[in-house]
TORLO-521082 format. One record per residue (C-alpha): residue in one letter; x, y, z. Coordinates in steps of 0.02 Angstrom, whole numbers. Each point is the difference from the previous one (the first is absolute). Layout:
# TORLO-521082
+-----+--------+--------+--------+
! res !     c1 !     c2 !     c3 !
+-----+--------+--------+--------+
!   A !      X !      Y !      Z !
...
+-----+--------+--------+--------+
//
This chain:
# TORLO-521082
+-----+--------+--------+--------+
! res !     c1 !     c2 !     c3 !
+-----+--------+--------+--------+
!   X !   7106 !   4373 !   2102 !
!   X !   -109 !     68 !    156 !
!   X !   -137 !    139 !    -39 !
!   X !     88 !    181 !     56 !
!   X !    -76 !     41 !    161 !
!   X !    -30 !    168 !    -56 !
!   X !   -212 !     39 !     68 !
!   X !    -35 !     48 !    167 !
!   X !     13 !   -118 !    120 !
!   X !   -134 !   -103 !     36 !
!   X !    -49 !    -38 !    205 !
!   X !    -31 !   -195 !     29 !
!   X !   -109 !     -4 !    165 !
!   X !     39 !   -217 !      7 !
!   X !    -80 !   -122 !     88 !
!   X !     -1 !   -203 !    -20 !
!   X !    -23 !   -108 !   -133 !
!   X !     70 !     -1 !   -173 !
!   X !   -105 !    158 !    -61 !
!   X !    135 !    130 !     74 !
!   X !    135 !    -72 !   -118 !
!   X !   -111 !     13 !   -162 !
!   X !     -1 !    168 !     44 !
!   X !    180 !     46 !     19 !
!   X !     45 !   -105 !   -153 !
!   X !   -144 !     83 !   -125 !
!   X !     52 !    176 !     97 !
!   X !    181 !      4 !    -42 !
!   X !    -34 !   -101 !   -174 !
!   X !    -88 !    188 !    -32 !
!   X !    156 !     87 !     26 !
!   X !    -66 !     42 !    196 !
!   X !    111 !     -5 !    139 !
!   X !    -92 !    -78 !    153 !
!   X !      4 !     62 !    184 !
!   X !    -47 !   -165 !    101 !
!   X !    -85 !      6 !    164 !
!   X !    -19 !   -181 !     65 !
!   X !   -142 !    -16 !    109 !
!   X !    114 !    -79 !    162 !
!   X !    -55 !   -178 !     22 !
!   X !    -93 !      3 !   -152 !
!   X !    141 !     28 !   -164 !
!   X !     92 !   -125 !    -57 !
!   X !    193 !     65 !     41 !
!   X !     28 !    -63 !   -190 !
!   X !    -90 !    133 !    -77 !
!   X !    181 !    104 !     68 !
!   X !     92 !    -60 !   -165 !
!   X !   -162 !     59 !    -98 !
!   X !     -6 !    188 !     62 !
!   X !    102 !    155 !    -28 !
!   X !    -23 !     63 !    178 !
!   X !    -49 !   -139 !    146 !
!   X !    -53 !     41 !    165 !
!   X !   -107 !    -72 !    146 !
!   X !   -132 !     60 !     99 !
!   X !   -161 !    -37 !    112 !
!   X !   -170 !    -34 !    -69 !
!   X !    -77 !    130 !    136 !
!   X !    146 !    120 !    -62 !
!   X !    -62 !    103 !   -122 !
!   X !     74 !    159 !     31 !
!   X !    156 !    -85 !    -35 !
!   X !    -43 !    -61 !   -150 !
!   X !    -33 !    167 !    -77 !
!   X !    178 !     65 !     57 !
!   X !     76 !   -131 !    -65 !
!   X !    -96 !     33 !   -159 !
!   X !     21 !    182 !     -7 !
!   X !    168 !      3 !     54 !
!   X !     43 !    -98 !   -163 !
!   X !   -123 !    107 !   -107 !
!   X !   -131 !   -121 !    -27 !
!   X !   -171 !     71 !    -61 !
!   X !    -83 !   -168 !    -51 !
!   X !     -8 !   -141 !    102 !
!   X !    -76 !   -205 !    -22 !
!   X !    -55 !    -77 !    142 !
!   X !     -6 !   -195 !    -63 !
!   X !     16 !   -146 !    116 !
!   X !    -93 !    -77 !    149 !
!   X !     19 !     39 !    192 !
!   X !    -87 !   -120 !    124 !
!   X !   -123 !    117 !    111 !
!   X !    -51 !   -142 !    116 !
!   X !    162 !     21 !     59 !
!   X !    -42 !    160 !     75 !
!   X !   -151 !    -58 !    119 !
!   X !     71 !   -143 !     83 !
!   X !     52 !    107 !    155 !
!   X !    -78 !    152 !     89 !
!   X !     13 !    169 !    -56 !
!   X !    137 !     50 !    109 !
!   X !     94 !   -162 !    -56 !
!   X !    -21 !     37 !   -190 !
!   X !     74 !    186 !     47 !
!   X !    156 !    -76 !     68 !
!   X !     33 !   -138 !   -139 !
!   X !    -31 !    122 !   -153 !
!   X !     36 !    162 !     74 !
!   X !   -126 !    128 !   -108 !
!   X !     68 !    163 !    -44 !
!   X !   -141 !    163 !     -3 !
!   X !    -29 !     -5 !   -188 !
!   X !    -69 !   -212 !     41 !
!   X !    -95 !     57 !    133 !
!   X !    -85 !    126 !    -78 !
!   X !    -50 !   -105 !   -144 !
!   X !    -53 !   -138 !    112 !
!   X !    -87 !     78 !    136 !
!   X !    -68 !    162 !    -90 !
!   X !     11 !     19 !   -180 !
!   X !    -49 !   -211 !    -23 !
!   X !   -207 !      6 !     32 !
!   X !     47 !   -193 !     26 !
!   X !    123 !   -136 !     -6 !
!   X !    -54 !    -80 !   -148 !
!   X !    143 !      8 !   -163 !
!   X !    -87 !    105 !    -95 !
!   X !    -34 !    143 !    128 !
!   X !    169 !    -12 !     62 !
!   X !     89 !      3 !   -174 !
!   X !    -82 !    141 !    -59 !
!   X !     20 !     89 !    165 !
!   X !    191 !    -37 !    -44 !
!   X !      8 !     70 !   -182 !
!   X !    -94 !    150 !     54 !
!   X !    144 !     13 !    129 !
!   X !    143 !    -44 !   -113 !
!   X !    -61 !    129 !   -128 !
!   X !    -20 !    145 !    135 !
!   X !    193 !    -33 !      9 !
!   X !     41 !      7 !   -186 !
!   X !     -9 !   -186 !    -38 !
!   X !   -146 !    -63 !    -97 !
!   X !    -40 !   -168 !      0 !
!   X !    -42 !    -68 !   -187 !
!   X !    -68 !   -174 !    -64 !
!   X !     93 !   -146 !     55 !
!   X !    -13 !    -81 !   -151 !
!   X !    112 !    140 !   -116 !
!   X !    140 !    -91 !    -24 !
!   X !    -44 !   -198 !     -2 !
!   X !   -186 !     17 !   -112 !
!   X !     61 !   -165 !    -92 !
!   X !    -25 !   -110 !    175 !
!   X !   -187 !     45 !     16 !
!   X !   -104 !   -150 !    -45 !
!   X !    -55 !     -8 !   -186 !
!   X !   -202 !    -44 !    -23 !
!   X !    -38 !   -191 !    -27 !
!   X !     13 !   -169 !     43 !
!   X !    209 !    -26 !     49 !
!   X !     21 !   -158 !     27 !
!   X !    -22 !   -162 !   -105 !
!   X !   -141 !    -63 !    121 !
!   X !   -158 !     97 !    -26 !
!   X !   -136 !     10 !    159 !
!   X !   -133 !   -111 !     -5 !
!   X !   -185 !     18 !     35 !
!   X !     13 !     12 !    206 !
!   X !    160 !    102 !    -29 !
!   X !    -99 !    115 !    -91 !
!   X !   -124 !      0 !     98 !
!   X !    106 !     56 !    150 !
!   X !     76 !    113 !    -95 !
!   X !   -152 !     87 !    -25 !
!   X !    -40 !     10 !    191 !
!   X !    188 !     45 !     61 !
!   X !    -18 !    144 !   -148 !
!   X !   -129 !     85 !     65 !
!   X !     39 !    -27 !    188 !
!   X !    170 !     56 !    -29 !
!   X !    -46 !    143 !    -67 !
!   X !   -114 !     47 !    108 !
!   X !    142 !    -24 !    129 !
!   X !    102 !    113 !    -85 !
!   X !   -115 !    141 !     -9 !
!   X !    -10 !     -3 !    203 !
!   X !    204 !      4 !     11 !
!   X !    -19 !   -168 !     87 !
!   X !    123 !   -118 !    -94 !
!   X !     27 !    -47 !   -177 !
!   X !    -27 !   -181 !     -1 !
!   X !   -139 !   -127 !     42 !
!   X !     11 !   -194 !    -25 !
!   X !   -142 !   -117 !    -63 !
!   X !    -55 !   -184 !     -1 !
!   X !   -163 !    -60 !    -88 !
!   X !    -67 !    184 !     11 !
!   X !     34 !     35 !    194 !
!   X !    125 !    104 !     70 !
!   X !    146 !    -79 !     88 !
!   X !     97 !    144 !     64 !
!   X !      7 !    194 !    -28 !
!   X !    179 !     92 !      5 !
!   X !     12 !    126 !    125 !
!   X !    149 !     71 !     87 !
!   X !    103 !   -152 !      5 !
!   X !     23 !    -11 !   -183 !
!   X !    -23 !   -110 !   -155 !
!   X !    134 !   -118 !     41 !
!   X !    -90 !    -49 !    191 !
!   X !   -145 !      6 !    -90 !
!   X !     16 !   -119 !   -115 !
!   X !     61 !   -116 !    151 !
!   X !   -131 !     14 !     83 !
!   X !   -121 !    -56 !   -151 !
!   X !    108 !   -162 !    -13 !
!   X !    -31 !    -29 !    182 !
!   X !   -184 !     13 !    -22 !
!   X !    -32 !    -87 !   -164 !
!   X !    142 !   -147 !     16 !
!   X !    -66 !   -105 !   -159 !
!   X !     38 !    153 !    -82 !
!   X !    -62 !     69 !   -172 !
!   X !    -36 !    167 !     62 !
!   X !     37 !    173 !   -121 !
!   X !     67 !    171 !     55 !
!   X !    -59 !    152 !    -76 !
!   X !    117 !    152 !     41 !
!   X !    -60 !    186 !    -85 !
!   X !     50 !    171 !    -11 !
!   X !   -123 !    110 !     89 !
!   X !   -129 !     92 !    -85 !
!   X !     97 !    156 !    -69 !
!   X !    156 !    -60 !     66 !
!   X !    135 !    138 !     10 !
!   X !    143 !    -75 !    -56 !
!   X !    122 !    101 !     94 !
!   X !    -17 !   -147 !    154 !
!   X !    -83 !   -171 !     28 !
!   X !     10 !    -71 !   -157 !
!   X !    -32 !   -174 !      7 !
!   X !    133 !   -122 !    -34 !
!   X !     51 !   -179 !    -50 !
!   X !    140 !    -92 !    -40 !
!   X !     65 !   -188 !      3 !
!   X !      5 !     16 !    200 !
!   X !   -185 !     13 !     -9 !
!   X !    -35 !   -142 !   -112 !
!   X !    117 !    -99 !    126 !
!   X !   -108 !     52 !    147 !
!   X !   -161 !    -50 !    -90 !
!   X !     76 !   -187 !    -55 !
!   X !     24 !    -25 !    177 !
!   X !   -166 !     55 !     60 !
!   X !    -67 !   -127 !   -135 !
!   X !   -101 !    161 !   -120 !
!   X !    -31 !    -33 !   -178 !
!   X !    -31 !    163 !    -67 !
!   X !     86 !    192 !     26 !
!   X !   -116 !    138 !    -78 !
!   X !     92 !    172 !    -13 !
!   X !    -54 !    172 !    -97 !
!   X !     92 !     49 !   -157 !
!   X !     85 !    133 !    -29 !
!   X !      1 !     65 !    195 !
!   X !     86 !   -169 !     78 !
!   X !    179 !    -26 !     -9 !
!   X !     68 !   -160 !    -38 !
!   X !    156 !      6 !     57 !
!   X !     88 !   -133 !    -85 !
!   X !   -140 !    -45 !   -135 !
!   X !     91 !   -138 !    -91 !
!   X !     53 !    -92 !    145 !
!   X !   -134 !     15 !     97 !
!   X !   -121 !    -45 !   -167 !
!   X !    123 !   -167 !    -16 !
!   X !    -13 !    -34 !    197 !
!   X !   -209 !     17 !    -24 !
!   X !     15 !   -126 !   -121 !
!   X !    120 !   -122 !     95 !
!   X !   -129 !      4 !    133 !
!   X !   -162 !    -19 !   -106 !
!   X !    -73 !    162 !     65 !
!   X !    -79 !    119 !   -130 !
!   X !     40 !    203 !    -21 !
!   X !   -144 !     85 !    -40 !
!   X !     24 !    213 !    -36 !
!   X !   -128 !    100 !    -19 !
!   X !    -40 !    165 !    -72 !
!   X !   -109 !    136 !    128 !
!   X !    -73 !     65 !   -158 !
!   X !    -58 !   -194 !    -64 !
!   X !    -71 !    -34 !    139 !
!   X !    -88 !    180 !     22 !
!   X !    -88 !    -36 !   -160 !
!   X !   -103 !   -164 !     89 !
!   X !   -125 !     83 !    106 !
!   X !    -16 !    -91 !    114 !
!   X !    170 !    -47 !      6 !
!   X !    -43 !   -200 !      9 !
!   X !    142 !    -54 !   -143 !
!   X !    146 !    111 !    -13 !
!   X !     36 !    -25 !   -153 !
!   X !    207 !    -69 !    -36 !
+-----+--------+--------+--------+
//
């Protein structure tokens, strides 16, 4: 028998990827009814059948999210899934205004509240927005904590000594990373870094490492950032990921425990193993008891 939908609703601000329906299903397991607003071009039109109240709307529309929201009483809202930023500087300014069509409440956040374009300034500049309006923006994670990685070794294979070794680099760098808002991800071949994520994204990241180490054998570290608020950008894997990095040739994914989803973690541990590439997680506070950080310890 379904769970009486009998809380307040709960507002589902969704973009891409997989992380948008653990949300909705963990939500409404809860007894929450949940108000979805897809992210146009972004949300899956699947996550419909998985939502008490669907609608669409623009990324640069803000101002109707929160009607949307308010109009069916939401007071809590998850934003969960991935939108694709590059998108947004391929053309001129004046050609960006036309495709997406920014209401005031964007603007404002992007051009005035925003002290840059990086996620993390514009994020918060959106929660403090949201919650001006009644809706506050909570952790991400609420209603799906049993898909964020467990500490340890995952996979049958365990890294070997220039795995480790690159883990140890791609740890530190990635961090580091991480505490500028630049990217969450770095990838690493016999202790040299092969490519950084930026804008574009894990997934053209990790292409472009394949393209410049072809014999391959290379490892991905992906992190949280220092003090990650875990209302946005949580970092997140799933079997797509370990498809992308079998053919760009990696050997080894290394992702933080308990504050990276794993969105699928059985299937995507079995798929790891299929393609002989290790899963390394890693707790912050582990490695925050090395000094100098040079083995995070598994």
């Amino acid at each position: 028998m379904p769970p009486m939908l009998t809380a307040e609703p709960l507002g589902l601000i969704a973009g891409a990827g997989r992380f948008p329906h653990l949300v909705a299903a963990g939500a409404r397991a809860a007894g929450r009814r949940v108000v979805t607003v897809a992210l146009r071009g972004n949300a899956d039109e699947s996550l419909r059948d998985e939502s008490d109240s669907f609608h669409r709307a623009g990324i640069v529309r803000a101002g109707r999210w929160v009607r949307l929201l308010r109009r069916a009483g939401v007071r809590e809202a998850i934003l969960a899934g991935g939108v694709d930023k590059s998108q947004m500087l391929r053309h001129p300014w004046w050609r960006q205004w036309l495709a997406y069509l920014p209401d005031w409440t964007s603007i404002r956040i992007w051009y005035f509240r925003a002290p840059d374009r990086r996620n993390d300034a514009l994020l918060r500049s959106l929660a403090e927005t949201l919650e001006a309006r009644g809706i506050r923006l909570i952790d991400s994670t609420t209603y799906c904590r049993d898909a964020l990685a467990p500490p340890g070794v995952l996979t049958g294979r365990r890294p070997n000594a220039a795995q480790q070794a690159d883990i140890n680099l791609g740890w530190r760098i990635a961090r580091a990373l991480g505490r500028l808002d630049v990217g969450q991800a770095v990838a690493v071949k016999d202790k040299d870094i092969l490519a950084v994520e930026a804008i574009e994204g894990t997934e053209r990241m990790i292409a472009r490492a394949g393209a410049l180490c072809p014999k391959g054998g290379w490892t991905l570290v992906k992190v949280a950032k220092p003090g990650q608020d875990m209302r946005f950008d949580v970092p997140a894997v799933g079997s797509a990921t370990i498809e992308q990095l079998a053919a760009a040739r990696a050997a080894a994914l290394v992702i933080e425990a308990g504050r990276t989803l794993m969105l699928d973690r059985e299937a995507m541990i079995a798929a790891a193993d299929r393609a002989g590439i290790v899963i390394v997680s890693i707790r912050e506070d582990a490695a925050a008891s090395n000094p100098d950080e040079e083995r995070p310890a598994v």
